[in-house]
N, C-alpha and C positions, 0 to 999 in steps of 0.2 A: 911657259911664261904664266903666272899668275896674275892675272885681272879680279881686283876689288873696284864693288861698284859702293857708291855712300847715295842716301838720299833716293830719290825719283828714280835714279839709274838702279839702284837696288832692287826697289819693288815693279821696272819694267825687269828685269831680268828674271827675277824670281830666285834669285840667291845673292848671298854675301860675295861668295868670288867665286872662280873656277880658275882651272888650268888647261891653257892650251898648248899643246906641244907642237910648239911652230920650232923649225929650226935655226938656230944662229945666225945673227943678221938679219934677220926676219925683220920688216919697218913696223911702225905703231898701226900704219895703214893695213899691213898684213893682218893683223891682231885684230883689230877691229874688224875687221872682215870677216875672221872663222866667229870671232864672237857674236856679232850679226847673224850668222849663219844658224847658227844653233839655231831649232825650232824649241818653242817657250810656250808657253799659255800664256794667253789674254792676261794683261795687266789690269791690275784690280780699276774699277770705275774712276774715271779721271784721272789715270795715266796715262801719258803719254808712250805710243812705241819707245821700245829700248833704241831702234835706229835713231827719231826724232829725236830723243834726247844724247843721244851720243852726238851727233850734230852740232848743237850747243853746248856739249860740256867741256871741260881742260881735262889734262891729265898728268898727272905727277909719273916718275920716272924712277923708283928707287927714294920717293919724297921730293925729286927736283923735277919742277915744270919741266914738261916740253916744247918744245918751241919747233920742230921738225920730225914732220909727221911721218918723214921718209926716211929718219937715219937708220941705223942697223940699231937692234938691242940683242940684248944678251940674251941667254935659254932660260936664268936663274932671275931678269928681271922681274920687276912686281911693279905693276900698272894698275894707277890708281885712275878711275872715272868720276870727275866732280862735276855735276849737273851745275848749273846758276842758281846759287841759296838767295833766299827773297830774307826779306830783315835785316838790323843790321848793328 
């Protein structure tokens, strides 16, 4: 599964996206977990941990919100992580 992170989730992770190869069925909760997992470098000065901010962020599905964070996804989805944008 491919996780793009935009914004603050970005610069806590220290990349654009990665792939993690969870297997089929695997929930958003599962993803977020290995992703979490990953050891990272300290986010640059006044960022927030990638956990913290995954906390508060949403997440697109293929481009459609989520709304259950336990249903199954696919091996070939793409998870997008949108921190809370400030402006407006």
């Amino acid at each position: 599964m491919l996780v793009r992170y935009f914004a603050a989730a970005r610069a806590a992770a220290g990349v654009e996206e990665e792939i993690h190869p969870l297997p089929e069925g695997s929930s958003l909760e599962a993803l977020l977990e290995a992703a979490l997992a990953v050891e990272r470098p300290m986010p640059p000065e006044g960022t927030p941990t990638l956990a913290r901010i995954v906390a508060r962020s949403s997440f697109l599905r293929n481009e459609v919100a989520v709304r259950d964070a336990s249903a199954p996804l696919g091996a070939e989805d793409v998870i997008d992580v949108l921190p809370p944008f400030a402006g407006g």
